[in-house]
N, C-alpha and C positions, 0 to 999 in steps of 0.2 A: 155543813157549808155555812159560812156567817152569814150575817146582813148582806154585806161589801160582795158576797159572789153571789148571792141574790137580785142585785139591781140591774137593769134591762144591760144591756152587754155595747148597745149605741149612748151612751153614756159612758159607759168607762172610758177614759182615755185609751186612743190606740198607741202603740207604740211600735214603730218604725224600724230595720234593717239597720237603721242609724244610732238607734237608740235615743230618739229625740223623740217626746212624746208630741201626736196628732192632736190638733182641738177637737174636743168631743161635740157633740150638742148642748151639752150646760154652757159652750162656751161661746157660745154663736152668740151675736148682738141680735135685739128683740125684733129689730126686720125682718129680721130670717126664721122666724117661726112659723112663719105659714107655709115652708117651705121644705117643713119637716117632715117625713114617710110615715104615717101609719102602719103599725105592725101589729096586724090583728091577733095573729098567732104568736107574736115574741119570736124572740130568738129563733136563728134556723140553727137547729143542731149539728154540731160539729162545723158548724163554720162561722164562730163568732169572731173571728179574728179579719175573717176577710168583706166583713160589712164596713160599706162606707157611706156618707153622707150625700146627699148629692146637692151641694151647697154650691151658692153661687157667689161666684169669687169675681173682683174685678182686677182681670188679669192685665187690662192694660194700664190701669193703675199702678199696678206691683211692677211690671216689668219696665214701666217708666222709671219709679222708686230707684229699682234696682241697678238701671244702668242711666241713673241720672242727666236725661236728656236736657241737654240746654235750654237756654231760657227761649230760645227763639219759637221754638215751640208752645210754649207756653201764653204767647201771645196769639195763638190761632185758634179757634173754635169753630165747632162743625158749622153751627150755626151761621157763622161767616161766609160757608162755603155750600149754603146752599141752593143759592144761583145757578153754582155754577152748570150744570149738564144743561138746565134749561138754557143759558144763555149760550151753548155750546149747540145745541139744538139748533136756535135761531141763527147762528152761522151758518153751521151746513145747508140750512133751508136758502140764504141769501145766494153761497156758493152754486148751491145745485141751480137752482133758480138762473143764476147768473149762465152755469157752464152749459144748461139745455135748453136755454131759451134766449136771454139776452142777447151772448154772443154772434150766435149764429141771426140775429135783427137787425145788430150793428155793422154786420159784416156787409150784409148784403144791401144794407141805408147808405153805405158809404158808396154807393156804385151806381145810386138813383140817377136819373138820367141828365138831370138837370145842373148834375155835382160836372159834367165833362164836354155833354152837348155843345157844340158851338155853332148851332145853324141861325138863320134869320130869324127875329121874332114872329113872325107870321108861318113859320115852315111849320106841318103836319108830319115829321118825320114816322117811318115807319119801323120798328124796335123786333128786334132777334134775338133769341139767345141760344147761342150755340152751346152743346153738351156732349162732351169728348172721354169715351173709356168709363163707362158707369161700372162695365166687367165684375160685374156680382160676384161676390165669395162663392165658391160653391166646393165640394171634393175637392176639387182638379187645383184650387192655389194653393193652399196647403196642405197637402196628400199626409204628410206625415202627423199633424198639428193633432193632440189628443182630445177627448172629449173632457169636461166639458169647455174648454178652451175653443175647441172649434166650434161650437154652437154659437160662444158669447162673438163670437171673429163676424159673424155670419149676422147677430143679432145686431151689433153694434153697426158694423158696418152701412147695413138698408137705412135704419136708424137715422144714421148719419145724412146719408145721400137724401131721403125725404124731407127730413128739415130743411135741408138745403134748398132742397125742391118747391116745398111749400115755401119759403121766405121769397123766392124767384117769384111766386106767382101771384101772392100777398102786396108785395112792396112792389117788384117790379112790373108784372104784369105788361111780359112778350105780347106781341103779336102771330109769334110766330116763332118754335123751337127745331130746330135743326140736329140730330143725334150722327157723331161723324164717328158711329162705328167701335164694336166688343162692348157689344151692350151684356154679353155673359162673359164666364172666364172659360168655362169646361165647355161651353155651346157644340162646340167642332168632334167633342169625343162623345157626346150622349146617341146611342143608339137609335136607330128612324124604325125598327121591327123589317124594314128591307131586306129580303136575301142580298142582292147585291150592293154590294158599298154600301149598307145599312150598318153594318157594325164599325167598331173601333178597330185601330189598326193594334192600338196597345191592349193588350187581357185588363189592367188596372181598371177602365172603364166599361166593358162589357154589360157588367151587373147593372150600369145604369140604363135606363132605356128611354123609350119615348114618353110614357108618362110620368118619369122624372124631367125630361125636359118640358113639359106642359106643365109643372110645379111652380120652373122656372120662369114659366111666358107669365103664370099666374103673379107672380112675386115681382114682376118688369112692373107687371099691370098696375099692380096697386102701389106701387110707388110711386111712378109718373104717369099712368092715364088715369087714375082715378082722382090724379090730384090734379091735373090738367082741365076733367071736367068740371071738379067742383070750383075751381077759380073760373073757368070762361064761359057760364052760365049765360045768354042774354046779350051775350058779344057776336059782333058780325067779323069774316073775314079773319079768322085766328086757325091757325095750322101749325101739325105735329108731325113732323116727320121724321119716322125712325127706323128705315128700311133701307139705310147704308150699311153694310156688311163689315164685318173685320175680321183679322185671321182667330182670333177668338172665337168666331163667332161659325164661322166655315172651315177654315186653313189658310194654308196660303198656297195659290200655283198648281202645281199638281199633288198638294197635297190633301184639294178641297176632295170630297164626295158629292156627288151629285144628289143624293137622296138628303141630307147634310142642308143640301142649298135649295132647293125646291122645297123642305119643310119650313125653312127662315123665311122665304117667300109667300109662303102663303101666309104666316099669320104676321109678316112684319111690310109685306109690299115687295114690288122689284127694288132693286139695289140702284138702277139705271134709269135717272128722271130726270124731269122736267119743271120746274118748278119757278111764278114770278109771283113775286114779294117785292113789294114797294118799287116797281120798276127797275129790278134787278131780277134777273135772269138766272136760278139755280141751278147748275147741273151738277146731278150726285152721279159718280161713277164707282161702280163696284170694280178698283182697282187690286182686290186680293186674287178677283180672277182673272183677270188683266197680267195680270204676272207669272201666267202660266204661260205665258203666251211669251219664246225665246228660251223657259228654263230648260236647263239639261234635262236630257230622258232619265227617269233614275235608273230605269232596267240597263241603258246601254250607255248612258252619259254622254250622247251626242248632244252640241249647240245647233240653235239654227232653231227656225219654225217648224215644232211638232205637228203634224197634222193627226195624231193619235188621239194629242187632247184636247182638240177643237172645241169639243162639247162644252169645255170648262171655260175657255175664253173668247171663241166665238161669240155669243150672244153680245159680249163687251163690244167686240169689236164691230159687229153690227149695227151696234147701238150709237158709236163714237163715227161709223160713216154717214148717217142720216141724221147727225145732231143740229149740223147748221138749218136742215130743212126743218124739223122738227121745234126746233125752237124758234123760227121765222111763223110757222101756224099757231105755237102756245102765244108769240107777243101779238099776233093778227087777233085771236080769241078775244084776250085780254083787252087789248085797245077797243073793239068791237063793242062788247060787254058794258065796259065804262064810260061810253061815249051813248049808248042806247041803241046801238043795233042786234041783230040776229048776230048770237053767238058763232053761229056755222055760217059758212057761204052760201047762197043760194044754186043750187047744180042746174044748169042747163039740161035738158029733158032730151038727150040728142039718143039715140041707136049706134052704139060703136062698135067697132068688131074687138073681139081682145087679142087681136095681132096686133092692133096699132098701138103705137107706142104711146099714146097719149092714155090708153086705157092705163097705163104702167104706176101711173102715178097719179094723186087727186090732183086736181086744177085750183092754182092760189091765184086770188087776186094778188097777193101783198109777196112781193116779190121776194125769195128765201137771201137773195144775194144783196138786196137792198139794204142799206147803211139806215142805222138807225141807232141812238141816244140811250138806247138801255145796254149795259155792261152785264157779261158774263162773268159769274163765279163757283168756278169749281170747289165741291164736296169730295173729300178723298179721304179717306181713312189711311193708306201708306202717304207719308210726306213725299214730293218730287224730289228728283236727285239733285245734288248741288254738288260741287269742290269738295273734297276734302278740308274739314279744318274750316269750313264755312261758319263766321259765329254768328249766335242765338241769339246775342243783345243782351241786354241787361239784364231785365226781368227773367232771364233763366235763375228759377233757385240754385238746383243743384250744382251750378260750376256755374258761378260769377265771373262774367266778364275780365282775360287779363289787361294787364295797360303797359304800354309802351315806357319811355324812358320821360318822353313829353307829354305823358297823361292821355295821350290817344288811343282806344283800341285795335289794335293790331287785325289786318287786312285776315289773318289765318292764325284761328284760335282752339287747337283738339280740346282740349278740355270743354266748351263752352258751345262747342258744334256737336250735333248730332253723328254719331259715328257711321259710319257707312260700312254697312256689316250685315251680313243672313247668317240664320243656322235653319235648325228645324221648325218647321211652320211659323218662321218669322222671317221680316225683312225689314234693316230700318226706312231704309229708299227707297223707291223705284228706281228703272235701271234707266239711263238716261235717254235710250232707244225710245222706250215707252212715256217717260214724261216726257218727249216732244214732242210724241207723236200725240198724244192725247191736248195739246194744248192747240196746237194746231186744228185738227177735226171739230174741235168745240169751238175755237174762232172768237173772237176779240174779250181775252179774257181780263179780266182788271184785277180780281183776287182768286185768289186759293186758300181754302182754309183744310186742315189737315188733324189727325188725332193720331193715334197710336205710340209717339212718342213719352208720354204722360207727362213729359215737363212744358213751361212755355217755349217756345221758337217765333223769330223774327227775321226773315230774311228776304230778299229783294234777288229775284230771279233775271240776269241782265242774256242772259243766252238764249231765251225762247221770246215767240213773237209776241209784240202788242204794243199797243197804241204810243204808249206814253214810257215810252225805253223802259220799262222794265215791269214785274210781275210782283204782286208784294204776295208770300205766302206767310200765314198764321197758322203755327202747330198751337194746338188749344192744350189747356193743362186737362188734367182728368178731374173728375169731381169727385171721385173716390179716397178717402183718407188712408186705406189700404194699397195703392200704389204705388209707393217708396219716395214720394213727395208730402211735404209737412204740410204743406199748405198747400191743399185742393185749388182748385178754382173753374170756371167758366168766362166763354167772350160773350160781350154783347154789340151789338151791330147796329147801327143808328143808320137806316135811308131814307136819303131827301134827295128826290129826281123828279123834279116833277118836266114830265114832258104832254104834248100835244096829242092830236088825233092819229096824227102820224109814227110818233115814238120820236120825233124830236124836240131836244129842250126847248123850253118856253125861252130863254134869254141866250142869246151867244155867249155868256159869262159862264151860263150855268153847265154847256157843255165842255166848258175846260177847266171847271173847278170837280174836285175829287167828292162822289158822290155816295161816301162810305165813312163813317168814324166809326173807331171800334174803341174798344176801355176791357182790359183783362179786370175782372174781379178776383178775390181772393177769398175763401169760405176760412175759417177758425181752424186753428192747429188740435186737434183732437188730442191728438199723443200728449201735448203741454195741458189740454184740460184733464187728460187722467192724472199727470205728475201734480199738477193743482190737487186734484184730488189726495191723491195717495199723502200729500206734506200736512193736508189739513188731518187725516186719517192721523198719521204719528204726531200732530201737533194735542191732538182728543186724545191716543192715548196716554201721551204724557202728562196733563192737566187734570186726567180723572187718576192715575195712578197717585201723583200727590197729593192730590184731595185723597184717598182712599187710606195714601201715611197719613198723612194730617190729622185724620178723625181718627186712628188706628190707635197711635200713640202721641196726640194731643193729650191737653190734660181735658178733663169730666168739667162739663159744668160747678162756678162757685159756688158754693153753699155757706150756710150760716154756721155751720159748725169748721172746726181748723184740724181735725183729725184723720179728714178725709174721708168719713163716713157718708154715704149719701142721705141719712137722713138723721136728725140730731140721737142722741142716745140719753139715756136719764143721767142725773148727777153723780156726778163723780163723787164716792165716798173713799175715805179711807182703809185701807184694804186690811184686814184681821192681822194678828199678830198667827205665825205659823205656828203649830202645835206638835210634839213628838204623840207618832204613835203610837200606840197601848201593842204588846205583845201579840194577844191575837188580834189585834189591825198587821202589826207587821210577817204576823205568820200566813194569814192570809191573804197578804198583799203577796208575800212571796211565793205563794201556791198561785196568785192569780198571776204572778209573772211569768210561770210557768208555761202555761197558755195564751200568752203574749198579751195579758191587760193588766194594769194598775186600776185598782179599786180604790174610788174619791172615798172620804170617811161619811158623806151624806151626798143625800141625792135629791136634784127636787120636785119638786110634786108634780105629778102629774096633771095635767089641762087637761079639761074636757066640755070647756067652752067653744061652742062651734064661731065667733064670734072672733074666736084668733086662733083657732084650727086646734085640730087633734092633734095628739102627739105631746112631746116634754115641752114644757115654756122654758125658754133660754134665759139664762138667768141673769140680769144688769150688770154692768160695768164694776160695781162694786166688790161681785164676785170672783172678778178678774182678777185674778195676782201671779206672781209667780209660783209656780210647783217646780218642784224637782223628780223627777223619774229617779225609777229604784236603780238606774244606773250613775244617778247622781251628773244628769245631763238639767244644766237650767233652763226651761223653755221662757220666751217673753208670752203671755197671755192675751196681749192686747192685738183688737183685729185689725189696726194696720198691718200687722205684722205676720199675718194669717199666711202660712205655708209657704213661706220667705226660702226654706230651704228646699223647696220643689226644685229640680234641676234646670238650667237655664235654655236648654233644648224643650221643655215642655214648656216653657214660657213663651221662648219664641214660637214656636210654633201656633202659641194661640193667638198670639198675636198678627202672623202672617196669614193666619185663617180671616183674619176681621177684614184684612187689607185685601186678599181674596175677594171675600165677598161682597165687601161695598164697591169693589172696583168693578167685580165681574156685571153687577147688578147694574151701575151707574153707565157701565159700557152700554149694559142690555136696552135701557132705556133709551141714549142718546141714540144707537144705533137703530132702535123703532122705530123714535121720533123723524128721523133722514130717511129711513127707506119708506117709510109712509108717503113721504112728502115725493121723494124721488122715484116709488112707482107710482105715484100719481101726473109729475112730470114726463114719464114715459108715454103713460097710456094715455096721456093728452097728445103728444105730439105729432 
């Protein structure tokens, strides 16, 4: 064996399938000598051919080289770009900021009392806020909807409604909140553990029971009583009423359970009150059972009064025959109270038999039939009936008001009216039997306000009694963004009455002027703050992906040297004159072709300076020249030009790796930097 097959075998030149000879390690530039393997053992036997370097190439260099990207590139450096995620960070921080907090401040500032109030400067009005179909996500809205999408439905939504809630009690700070009914969704199907009428009538809901519906009273709680406490701290005369029923929440008619409605009641109140607020007269009527009352039997489909299911509308209708009495002793209390006397009557100490009929009933000074300055307004969760084609008014979102040929709204409007339609445990109206009759019994009513519809309604009831030719009812919107309404909202209610010892007004002006403004507020479009979101999402990923080209295949930071090397290389000498090989050089170069290497005719020294690493020193620019392989292939030697003929699949490829990974990285970052911020914007709200 000569010299030439003696020398370390990572040295020799490799040569290629192509026959285009590989640069060795003689011919690496002096940067890359520290970079070179130690091979304690030498050679591994029988596999000298498939040793390779593990050199470090700059691949985006070359592949720029190679497909000579324009100049516009070239005008870009990383360096330029590397603001950007951080400043992309501080975006999302403004947006989020903006879509979980700002919004829903602004919404509910714009409804402050003082932006619509129109009373006397000296009036002490007294402030409501009505809250209509809260109807919590639960199973029952959508049954089919997959995990974890039903979770986020469920999260997002409470979410929602408590912001809402706390901005109400923050900025406006009711006196007094008023809940008109489906305060749950599934309420009516959750199981009571009762043998009788305890279960669901559908299998779908069985599995749930009564301590999933106490999850649920838990989940009511801390959304609005826990937030109702910590706002009315230290306040006198502030009330929460949320014991009006809705078919959600029972059924509807004879579809309610009795076990069903005696569990609502106990932990939510009766349905059926009494209630004065700022010298207005509340009465809530639990009209979902009120509607049992005339339906068809389902077993025999007979009309007419069932006396079978008394149980369910009875108590209504008890309630609505002793309402005028009943609320002549709430306003006598009242007056009493506020003026500084005994709350109750004083009873005469007499011995009565209880056949007489005066035992039949307590003794009122204050006469039940006596005229008096405070107006009733009915609570009802079913809207009363009206006309077909009766319109909403404007502020309906969903079906805008149509108009005439002369710009007026037309007397009968379907699109823009509530339809007047039942199916199964639903009703949009009452029947008209029952809304006069109930208007009637409760006796000089001035408003109605209503819920169950979820959109707004505006209508002026001219066919039932009262005072001042007609009856204004307000269907309230729902506060739920989950309702099929974009824009949620709630009413607020401004009263200013001020009347006497008696319950009559202070000025004859005062009792023929209208002792009620209301103002519909509007909560933020949620659905448009996720499309906000999702725009800014694809707007981050585009701006990180080009930054990610950018740096990929931009060109390298300039240097002092113009050959592209990153770091300068010794002087350039003139390169030797080639030499023919001596016989045995050529006999042994073609025995080492054999075994796929070309043997150099010298080799150089070996390093063993730890100072610039173990291994062969590379040898200067000088020693660079052209060789020819024994196939007579001319290779260029110089390291721009370093494995030029790699295939252009493994080029690109390294190159989409770079863009991969600064992209994936720059994502990972921005995207920490936001949900940092954004679960910290949760867990505050």
């Amino acid at each position: 064996m000569t010299s030439h097959q003696n020398g370390h075998p990572l040295r020799n030149g490799l040569i290629n399938q192509a026959g285009k000879k590989r640069r060795t390690s003689d011919e690496l530039p002096s940067f890359l000598g520290n970079y070179i393997p130690v091979l304690p053992n030498g050679p591994v036997q029988g596999h000298p051919s498939s040793s390779r370097l593990p050199t470090r190439v700059n691949w985006n260099e070359i592949w720029r080289r190679s497909l000579g990207i324009v100049g516009m590139l070239r005008s870009w450096r990383p360096r330029d770009l590397l603001g950007i995620p951080l400043a992309l960070i501080i975006i999302w921080w403004v947006v989020l900021w903006w879509g979980e907090e700002v919004v829903f401040r602004h919404s509910v500032e714009n409804c402050v009392w003082s932006n619509w109030e129109s009373w006397p400067a000296t009036s002490t009005p007294h402030h409501v806020a009505l809250i209509a179909d809260p109807q919590l996500v639960d199973p029952h809205t959508y049954p089919g909807r997959p995990w974890p999408l039903s979770t986020l439905t469920v999260r997002y939504t409470d979410l929602y409604i408590r912001k809402s809630f706390q901005q109400i009690q923050s900025i406006l700070a009711p006196g007094s909140v008023f809940f008109l009914g489906d305060l749950f969704d599934g309420g009516r199907e959750w199981s009571t553990g009762e043998a009788e009428g305890g279960k669901s009538v559908d299998k779908r809901w069985r599995k749930y029971d009564n301590r999933f519906w106490l999850k649920e009273y838990k989940r009511f709680a801390r959304i609005f009583f826990n937030t109702w406490l910590r706002g009315g701290q230290g306040q006198n005369g502030r009330k929460m009423v949320a014991g009006l029923p809705g078919n959600h929440d029972l059924g509807l008619g004879n579809g309610i359970r009795l076990p069903v409605r005696k569990r609502f009641q106990a932990y939510f109140g009766n349905g059926n009150r009494i209630d004065i607020v700022g010298n207005h007269t509340f009465v809530s009527l639990d009209t979902v059972s009120l509607s049992a009352k005339g339906q068809p039997d389902p077993a025999t489909g007979s009309q007419g009064i069932d006396e079978s299911n008394k149980d369910i509308w009875g108590p209504v209708e008890q309630f609505l025959h002793t309402a005028k009495g009943e609320k002549a002793r709430t306003i006598a209390r009242e007056l009493r109270v506020r003026y500084g006397k005994n709350e109750n009557e004083i009873m005469n100490k007499d011995v009565i038999d209880l056949e007489e009929p005066r035992a039949w009933t307590i003794p009122l000074d204050f006469d039940p039939l006596k005229s008096t300055d405070i107006p009733s307004i009915i609570l009802t969760h079913v809207p009363l009936y009206r006309a077909p084609g009766t319109p909403c008014g404007p502020l309906r979102e969903r079906y805008p008001p149509s108009r005439t040929d002369s710009g007026e709204a037309p007397e009968k409007d379907d699109a823009n009216a509530i339809a007047i339609q039942q199916g199964v445990q639903y009703q949009n109206v009452l029947t008209h039997e029952i809304s006069k009759e109930l208007v009637e019994l409760v006796g000089d009513v001035s408003h109605i306000f209503s819920g169950d519809d979820h959109d707004y309604c505006d209508v002026i009831h001219r066919g039932y009694t009262s005072k001042n030719g007609g009856i204004r009812e307000v269907t309230v919107k729902s506060i739920s963004w989950a309702m099929g309404v974009r824009k949620p909202g709630f009413l607020l209610l401004s009263l200013w009455n001020p009347v006497d010892e008696e319950g009559k007004a202070n000025s004859q002006d005062a009792s023929k002027s209208s002792t009620i403004q209301s103002h519909l507020c509007l909560l933020p479009d949620q659905l448009s703050i996720f499309i906000r979101y999702g725009l800014l999402l694809a707007f981050t990923l585009v701006v990180l992906f080009v930054r990610a080209v950018r740096i990929a295949y931009g060109p390298t930071p300039a240097t002092s040297n113009t050959n592209g090397s990153l770091l300068p290389l010794s002087k350039i000498k003139p390169a030797p004159t080639k030499q023919q090989d001596t016989p045995s050089h050529a006999s042994s170069s073609s025995t080492s072709s054999q075994n796929g290497l070309a043997v150099r005719p010298s080799a150089g020294p070996r390093n063993v300076t730890p100072g610039s690493g173990y291994g062969y020193q590379p040898p200067t620019v000088e020693d660079e020249a052209e060789d020819e392989s024994p196939q007579g292939v001319a290779v260029n030697r110089t390291w721009n030009d370093i494995a030029l003929d790699e295939p252009s699949r493994r080029k690109r490829r390294k190159g989409l790796m770079i863009v991969y990974d600064e992209f994936s990285s720059s994502v990972l970052n921005v995207g920490v930097g936001a949900m940092v911020w954004y679960i910290w914007l949760l867990w505050h709200s």
